[in-house]
N, CA, C and O of each residue as an XYZ file, in Angstrom:
516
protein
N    -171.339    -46.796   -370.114
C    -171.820    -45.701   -369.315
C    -171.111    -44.424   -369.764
O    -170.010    -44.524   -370.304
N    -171.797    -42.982   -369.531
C    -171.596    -41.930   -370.154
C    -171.121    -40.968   -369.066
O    -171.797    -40.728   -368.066
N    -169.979    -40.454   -369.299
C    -169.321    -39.724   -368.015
C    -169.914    -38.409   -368.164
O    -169.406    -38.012   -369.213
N    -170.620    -37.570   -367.776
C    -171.271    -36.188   -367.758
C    -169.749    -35.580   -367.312
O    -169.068    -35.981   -366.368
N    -169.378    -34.371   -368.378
C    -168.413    -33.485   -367.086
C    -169.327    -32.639   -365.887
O    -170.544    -32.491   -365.999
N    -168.770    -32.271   -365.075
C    -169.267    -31.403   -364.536
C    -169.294    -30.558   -364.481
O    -168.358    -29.861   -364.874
N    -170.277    -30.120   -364.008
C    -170.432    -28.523   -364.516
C    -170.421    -27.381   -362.910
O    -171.049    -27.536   -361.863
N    -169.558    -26.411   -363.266
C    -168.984    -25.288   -362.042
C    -170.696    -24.751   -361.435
O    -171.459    -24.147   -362.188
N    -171.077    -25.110   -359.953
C    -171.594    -24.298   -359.425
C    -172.475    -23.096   -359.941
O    -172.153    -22.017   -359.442
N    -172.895    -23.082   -360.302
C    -173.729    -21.143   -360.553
C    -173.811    -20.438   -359.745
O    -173.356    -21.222   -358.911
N    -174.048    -19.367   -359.050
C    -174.040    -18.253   -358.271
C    -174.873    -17.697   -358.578
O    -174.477    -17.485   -359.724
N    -176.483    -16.868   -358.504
C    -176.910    -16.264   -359.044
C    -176.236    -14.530   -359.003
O    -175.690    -14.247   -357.936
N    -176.252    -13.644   -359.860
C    -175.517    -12.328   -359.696
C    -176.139    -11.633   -358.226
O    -177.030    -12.193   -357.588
N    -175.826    -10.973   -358.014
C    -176.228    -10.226   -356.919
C    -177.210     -9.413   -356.714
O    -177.266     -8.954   -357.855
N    -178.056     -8.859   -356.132
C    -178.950     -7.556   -356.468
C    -177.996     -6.692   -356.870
O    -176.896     -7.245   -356.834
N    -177.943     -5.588   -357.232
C    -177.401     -4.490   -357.361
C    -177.996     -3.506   -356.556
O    -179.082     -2.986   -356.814
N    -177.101     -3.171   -355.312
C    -177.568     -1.998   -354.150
C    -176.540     -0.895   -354.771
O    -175.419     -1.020   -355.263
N    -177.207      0.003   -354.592
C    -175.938      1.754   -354.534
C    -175.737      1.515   -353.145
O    -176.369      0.981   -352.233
N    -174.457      2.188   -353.317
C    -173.441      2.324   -352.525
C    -174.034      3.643   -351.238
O    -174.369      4.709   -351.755
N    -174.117      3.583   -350.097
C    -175.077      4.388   -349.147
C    -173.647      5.081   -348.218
O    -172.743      4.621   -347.519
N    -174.074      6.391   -348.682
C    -172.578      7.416   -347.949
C    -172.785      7.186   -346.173
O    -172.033      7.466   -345.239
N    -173.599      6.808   -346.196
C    -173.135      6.842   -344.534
C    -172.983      5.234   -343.896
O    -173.406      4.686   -342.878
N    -172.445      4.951   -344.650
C    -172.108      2.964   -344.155
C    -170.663      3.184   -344.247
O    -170.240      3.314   -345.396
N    -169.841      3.253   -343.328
C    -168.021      3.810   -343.158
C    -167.658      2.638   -344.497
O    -168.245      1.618   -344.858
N    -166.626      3.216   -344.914
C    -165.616      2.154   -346.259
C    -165.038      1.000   -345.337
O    -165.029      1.346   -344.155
N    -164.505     -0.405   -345.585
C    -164.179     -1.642   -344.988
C    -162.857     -0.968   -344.747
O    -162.347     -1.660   -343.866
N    -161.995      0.033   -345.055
C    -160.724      0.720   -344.364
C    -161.293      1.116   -342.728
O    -160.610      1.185   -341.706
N    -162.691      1.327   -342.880
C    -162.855      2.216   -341.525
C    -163.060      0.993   -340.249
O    -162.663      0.969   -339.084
N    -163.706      0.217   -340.907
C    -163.861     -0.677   -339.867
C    -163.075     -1.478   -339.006
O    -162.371     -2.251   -339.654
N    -162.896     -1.603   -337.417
C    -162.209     -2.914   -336.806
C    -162.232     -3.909   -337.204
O    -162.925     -4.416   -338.086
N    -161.396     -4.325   -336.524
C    -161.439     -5.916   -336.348
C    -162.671     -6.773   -336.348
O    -163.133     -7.659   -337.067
N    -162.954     -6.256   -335.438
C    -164.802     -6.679   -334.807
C    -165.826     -6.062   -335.930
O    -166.871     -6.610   -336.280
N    -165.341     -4.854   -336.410
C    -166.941     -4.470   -337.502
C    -167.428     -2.879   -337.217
O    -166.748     -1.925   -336.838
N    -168.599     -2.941   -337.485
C    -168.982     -1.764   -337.268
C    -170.215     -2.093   -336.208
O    -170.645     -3.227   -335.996
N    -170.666     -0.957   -335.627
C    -171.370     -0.729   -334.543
C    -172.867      0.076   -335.174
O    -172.516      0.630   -336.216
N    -173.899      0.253   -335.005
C    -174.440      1.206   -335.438
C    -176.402      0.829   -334.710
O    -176.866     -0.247   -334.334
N    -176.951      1.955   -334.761
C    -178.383      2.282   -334.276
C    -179.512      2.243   -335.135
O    -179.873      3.286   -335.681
N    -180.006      1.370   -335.292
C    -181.160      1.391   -336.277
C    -182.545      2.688   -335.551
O    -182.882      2.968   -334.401
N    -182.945      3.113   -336.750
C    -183.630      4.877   -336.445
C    -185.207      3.705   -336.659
O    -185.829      2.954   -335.908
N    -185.281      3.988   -337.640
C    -186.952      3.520   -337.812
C    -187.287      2.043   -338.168
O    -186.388      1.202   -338.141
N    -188.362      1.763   -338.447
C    -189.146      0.331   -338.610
C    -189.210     -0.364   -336.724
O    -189.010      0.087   -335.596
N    -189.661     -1.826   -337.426
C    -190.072     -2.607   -336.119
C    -188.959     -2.595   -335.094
O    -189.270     -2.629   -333.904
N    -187.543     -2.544   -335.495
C    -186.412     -2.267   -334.818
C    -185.532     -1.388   -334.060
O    -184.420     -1.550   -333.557
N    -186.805      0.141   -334.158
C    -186.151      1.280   -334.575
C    -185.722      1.130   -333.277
O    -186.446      0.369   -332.635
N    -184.401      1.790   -332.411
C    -183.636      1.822   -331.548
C    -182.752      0.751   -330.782
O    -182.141      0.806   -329.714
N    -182.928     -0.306   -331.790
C    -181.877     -1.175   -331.758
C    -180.579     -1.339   -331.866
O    -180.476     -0.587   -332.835
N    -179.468     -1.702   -331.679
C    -178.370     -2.081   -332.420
C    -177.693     -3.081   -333.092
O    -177.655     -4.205   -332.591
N    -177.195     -2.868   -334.063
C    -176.677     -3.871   -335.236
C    -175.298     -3.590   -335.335
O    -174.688     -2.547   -335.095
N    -174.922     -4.650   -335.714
C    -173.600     -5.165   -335.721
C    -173.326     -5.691   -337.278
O    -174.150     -6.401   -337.854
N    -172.108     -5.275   -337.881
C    -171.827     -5.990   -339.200
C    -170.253     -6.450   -338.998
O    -169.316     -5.709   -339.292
N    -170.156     -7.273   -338.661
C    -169.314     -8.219   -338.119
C    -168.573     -8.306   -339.627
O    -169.130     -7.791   -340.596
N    -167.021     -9.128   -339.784
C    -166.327     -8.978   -341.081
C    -165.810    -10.388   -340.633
O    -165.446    -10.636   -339.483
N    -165.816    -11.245   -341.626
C    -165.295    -12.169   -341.158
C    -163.715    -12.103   -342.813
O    -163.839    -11.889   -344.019
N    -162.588    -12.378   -342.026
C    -161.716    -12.568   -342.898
C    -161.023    -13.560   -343.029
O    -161.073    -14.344   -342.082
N    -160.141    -13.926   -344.176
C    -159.652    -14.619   -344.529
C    -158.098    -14.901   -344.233
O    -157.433    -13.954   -343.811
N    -157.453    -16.204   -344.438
C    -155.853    -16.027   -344.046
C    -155.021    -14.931   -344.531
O    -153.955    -14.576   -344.028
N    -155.636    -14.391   -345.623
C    -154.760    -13.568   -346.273
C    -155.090    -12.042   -345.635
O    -154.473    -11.045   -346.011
N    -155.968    -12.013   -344.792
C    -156.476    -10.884   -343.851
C    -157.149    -10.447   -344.859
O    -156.346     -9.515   -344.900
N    -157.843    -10.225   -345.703
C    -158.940     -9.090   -346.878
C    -160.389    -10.035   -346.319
O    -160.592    -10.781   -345.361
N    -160.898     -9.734   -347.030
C    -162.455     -9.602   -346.721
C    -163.251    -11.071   -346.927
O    -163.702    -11.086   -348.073
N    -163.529    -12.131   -346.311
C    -163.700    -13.184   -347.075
C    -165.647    -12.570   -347.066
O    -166.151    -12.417   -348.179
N    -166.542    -12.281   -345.803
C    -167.691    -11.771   -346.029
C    -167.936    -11.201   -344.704
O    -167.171    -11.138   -343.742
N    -169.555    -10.660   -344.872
C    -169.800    -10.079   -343.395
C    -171.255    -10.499   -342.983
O    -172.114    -10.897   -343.769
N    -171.387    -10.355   -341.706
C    -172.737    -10.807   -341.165
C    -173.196     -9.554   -340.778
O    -172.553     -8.559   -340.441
N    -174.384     -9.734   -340.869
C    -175.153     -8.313   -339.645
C    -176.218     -9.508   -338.958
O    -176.784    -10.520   -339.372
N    -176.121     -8.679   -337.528
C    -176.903     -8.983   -336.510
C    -177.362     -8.234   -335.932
O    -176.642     -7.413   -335.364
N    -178.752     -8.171   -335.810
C    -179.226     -7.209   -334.954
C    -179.049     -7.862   -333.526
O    -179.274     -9.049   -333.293
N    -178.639     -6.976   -332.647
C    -178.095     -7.338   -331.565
C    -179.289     -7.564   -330.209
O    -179.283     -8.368   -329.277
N    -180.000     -6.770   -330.486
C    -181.092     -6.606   -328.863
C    -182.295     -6.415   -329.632
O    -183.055     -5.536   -329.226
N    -182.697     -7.221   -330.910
C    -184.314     -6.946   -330.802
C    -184.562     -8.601   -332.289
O    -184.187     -8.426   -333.449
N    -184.956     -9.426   -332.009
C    -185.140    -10.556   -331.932
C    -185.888    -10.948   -333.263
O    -186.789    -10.110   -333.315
N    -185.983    -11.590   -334.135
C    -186.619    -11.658   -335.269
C    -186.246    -10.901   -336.247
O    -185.139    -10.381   -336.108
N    -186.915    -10.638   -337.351
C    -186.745    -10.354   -338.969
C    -187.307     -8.412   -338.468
O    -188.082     -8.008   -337.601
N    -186.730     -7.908   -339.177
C    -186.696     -6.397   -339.333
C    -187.528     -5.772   -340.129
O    -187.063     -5.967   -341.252
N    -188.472     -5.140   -340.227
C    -189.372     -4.563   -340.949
C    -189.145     -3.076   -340.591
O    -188.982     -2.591   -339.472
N    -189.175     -2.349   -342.022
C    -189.629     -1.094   -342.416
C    -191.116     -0.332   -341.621
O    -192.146     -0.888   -341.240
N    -190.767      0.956   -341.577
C    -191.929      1.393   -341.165
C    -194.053      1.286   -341.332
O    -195.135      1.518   -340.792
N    -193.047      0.529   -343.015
C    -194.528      0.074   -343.544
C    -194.900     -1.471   -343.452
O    -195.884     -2.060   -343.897
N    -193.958     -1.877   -342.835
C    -194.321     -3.379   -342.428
C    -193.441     -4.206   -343.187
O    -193.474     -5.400   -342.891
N    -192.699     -3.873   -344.054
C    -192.237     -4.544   -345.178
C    -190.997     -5.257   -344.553
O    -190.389     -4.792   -343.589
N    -190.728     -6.219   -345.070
C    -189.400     -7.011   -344.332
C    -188.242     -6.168   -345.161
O    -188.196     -5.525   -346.210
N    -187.408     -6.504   -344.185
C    -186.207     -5.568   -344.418
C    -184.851     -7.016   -344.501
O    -184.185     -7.467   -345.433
N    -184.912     -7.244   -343.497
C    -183.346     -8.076   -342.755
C    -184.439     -9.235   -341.984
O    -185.590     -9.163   -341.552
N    -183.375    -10.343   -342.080
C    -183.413    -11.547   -341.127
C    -182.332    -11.052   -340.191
O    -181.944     -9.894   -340.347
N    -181.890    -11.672   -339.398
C    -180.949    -11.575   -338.293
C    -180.064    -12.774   -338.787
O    -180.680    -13.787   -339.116
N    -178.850    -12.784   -338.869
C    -177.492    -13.295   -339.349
C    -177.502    -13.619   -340.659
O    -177.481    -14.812   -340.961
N    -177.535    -12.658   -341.624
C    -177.709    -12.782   -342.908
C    -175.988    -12.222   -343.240
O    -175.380    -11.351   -342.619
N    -175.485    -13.062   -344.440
C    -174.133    -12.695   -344.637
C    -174.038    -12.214   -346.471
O    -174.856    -12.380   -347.375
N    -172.778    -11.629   -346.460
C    -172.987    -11.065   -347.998
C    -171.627    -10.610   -348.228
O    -171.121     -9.851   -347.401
N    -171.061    -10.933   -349.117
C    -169.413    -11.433   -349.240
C    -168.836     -9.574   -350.334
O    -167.669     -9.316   -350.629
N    -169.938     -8.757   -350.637
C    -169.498     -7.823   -351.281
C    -168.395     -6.283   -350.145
O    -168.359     -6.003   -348.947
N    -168.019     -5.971   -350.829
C    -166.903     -5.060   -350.279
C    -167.412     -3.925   -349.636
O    -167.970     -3.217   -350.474
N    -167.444     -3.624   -348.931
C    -168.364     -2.152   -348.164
C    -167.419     -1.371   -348.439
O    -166.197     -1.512   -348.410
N    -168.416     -0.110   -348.843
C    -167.824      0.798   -349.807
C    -167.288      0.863   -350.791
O    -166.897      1.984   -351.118
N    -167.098      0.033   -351.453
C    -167.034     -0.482   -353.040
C    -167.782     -1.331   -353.869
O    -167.622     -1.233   -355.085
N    -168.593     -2.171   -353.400
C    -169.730     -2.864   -353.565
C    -171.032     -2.304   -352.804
O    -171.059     -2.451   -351.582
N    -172.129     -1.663   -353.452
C    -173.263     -1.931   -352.678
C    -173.912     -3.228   -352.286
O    -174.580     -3.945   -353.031
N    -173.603     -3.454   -350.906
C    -174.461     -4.364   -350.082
C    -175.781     -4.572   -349.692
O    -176.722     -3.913   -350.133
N    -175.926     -5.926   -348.466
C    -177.330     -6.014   -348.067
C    -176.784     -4.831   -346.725
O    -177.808     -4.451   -346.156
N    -175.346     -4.081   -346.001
C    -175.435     -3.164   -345.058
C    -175.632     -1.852   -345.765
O    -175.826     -0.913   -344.993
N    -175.628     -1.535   -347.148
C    -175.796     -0.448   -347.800
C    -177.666     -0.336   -347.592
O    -178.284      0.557   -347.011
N    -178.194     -1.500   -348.250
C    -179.924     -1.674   -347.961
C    -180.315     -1.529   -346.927
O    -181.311     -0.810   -346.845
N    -179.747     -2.126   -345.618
C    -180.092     -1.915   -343.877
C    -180.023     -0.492   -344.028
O    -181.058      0.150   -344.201
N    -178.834      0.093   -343.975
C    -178.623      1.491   -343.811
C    -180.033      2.684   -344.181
O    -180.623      3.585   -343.584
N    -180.088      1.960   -345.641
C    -180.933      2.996   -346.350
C    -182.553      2.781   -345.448
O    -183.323      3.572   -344.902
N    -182.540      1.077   -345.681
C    -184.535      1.266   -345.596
C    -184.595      1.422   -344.416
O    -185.544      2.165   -344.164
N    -183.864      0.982   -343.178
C    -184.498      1.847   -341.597
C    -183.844      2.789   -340.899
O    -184.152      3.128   -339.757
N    -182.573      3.419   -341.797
C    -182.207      4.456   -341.090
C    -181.005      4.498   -340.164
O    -180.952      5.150   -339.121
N    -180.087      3.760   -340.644
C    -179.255      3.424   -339.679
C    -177.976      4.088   -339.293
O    -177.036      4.206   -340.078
N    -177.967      4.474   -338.188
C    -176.895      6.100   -338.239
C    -175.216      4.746   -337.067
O    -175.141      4.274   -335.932
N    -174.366      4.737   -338.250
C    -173.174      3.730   -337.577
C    -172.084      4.827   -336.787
O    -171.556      5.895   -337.095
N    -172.073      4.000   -335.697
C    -171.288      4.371   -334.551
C    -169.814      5.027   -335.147
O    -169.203      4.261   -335.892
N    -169.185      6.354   -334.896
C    -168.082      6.758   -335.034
C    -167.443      6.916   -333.901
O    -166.256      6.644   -334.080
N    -167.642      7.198   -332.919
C    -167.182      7.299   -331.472
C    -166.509      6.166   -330.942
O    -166.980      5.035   -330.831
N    -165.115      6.639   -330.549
C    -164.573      5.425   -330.827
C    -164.558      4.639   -329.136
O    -164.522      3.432   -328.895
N    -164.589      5.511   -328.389
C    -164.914      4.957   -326.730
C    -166.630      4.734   -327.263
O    -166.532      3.782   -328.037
N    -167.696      5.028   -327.234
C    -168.141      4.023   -327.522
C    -168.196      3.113   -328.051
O    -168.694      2.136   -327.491
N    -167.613      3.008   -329.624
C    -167.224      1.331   -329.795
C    -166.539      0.747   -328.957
O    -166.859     -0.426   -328.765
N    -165.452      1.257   -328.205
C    -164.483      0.141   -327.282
C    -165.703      0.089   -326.072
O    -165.713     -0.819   -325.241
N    -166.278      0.702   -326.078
C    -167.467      0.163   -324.843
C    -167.802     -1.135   -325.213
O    -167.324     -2.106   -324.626
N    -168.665     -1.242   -326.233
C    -169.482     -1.825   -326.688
C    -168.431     -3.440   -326.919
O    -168.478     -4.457   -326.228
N    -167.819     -3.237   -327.770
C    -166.666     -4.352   -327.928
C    -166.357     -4.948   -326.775
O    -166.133     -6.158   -326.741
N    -166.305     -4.168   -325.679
C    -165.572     -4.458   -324.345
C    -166.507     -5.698   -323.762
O    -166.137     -6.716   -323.178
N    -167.894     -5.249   -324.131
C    -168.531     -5.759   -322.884
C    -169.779     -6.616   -323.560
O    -170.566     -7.226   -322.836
N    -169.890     -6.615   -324.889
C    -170.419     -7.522   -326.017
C    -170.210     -8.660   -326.870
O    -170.941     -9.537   -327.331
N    -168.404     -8.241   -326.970
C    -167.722     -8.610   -327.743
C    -166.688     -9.698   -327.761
O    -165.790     -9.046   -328.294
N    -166.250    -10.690   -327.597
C    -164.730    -11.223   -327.085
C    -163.636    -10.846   -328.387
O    -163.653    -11.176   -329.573
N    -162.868    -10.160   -327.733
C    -161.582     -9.667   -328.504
C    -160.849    -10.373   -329.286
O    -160.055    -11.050   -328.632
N    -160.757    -10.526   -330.471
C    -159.856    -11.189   -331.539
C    -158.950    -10.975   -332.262
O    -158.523    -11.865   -332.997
């Protein structure tokens, strides 16, 4: 019998997104993530969440977005799918263009800077970690 080595996993490469100036750098973000208002498509006045999940070493292991209060897959103004709801993507915000760089861009998404409203929102959405 013939021992095959094995062979490492593949990964396919990533899309390549540009980097979208109004998605805060992973310095800006809490603990919890970022906060933010989707403007247009099937979602438009929703909120989304890009949650960070990290690693022991505290850096970035990946992040989720969830749209928080509007239920199903996200479409663009022209119908076009945009986002599933808990989709994750392990690239660096603000140094990697992401799938939150793509949210941002195709429906418009203006992220929460106010920081009593984020502690609102955290407060009463969120369980503290």
């Amino acid at each position: 019998m013939r021992i095959w080595p094995r062979r490492a996993a593949r990964t396919p490469p990533h899309e390549v997104i540009d980097v979208h100036p109004g998605v805060p750098p992973l310095t800006a973000w809490g603990r919890n993530g970022i906060v933010g208002t989707i403007g247009s498509g099937s979602a438009a006045g929703g909120t989304v969440v890009a949650h960070p999940h990290w690693n022991e070493r505290g850096a970035l292991d990946c992040y989720e977005l969830e749209v928080w209060d509007h239920p199903g897959p996200v479409f663009d103004d022209g119908g076009r799918f945009v986002m599933d709801d808990w989709v994750t993507d392990d690239r660096v915000p603000g140094t990697e263009g992401g799938l939150v760089d793509a949210l941002t861009r195709e429906v418009d998404v203006t992220w929460w800077t106010d920081q009593a409203r984020l502690d609102a929102f955290w407060s009463t959405h969120w369980e503290r970690r």
